[in-house]
C-alpha positions as CSV (number, residue, x, y, z in Angstrom):
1,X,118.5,119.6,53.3
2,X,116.3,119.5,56.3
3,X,115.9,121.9,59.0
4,X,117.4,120.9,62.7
5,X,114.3,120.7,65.2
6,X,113.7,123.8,66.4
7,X,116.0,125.7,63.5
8,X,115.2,128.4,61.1
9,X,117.9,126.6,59.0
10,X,119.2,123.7,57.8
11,X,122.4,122.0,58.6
12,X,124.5,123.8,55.9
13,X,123.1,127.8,56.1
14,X,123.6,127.5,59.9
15,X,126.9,126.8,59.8
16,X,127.5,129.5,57.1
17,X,125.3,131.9,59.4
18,X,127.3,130.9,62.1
19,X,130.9,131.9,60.6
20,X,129.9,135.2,58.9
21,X,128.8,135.7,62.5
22,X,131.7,135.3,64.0
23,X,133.7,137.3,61.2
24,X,131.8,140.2,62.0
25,X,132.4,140.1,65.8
26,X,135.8,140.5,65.5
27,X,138.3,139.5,67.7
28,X,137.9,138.9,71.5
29,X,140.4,141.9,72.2
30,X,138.8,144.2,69.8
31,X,135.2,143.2,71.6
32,X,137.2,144.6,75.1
33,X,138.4,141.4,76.4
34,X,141.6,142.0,77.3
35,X,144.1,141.3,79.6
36,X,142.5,144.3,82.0
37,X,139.5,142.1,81.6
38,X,141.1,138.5,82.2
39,X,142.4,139.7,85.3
40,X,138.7,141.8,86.6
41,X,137.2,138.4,85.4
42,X,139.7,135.9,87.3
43,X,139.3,137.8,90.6
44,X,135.7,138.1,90.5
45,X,135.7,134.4,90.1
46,X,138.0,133.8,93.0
47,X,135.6,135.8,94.9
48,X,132.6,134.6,93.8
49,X,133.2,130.6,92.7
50,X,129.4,129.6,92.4
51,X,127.3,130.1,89.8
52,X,124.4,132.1,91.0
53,X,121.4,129.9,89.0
54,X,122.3,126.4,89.4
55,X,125.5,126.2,92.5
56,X,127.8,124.6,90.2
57,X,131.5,125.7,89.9
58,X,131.6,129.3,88.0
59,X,133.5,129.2,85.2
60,X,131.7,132.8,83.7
61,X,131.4,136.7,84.3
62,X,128.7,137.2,82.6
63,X,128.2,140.9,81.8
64,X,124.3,141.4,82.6
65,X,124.5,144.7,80.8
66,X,126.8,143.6,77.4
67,X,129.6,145.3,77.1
68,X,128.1,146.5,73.2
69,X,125.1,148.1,74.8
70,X,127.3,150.2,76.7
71,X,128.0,147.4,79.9
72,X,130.8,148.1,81.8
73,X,133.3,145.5,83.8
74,X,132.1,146.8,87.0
75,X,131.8,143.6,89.3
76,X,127.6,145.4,89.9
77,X,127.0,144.8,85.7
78,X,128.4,140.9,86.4
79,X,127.1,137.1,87.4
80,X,129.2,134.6,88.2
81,X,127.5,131.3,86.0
82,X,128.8,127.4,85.0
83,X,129.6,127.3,81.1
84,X,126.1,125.3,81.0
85,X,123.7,128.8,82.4
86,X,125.8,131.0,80.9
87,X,125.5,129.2,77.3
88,X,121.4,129.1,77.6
89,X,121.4,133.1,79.0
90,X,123.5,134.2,76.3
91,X,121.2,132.0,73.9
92,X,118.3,133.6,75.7
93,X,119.6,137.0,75.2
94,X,120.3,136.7,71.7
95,X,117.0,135.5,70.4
96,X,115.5,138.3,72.5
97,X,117.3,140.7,69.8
């Protein structure tokens, strides 16, 4: 099977990389993403409704410190981004790994 432009793996192995990803993160409570959490993010929405790279609606706190490399929920260690920046600075992010 061919690779995907700009893919390390074919159609197939990245959908297999892709779940045994996911099976290892475990579930979005156990990552910290609670209802504490829902309620820190929902306000700092509400106070912040912009995304900060483009001016679109935010729809994301993103943690600029992740929470697994010892982040914290503080509203300092967040950005309010659109689903679309906060997609391509996670992506960003997680090839930088």
């Amino acid at each position: 099977m061919p690779r995907e432009k700009g893919s390390s793996y074919c159609a197939l192995h990245k959908a297999q990389r892709e779940k045994s990803y996911e099976q290892g993160r475990g579930t979005a409570a156990a990552r910290g993403y609670d209802a504490e959490w829902q309620a820190k993010r929902a306000a700092f929405l509400r106070a912040h409704p912009w995304c900060v790279q483009c001016g679109a609606p935010a729809t994301e706190a993103h943690h600029i410190k992740p929470k697994r490399a010892g982040g914290t929920d503080e509203w300092s260690n967040l950005r309010a981004l659109c689903k679309s920046c906060h997609s391509a600075v996670t992506a960003r992010m997680q090839a930088g790994r």
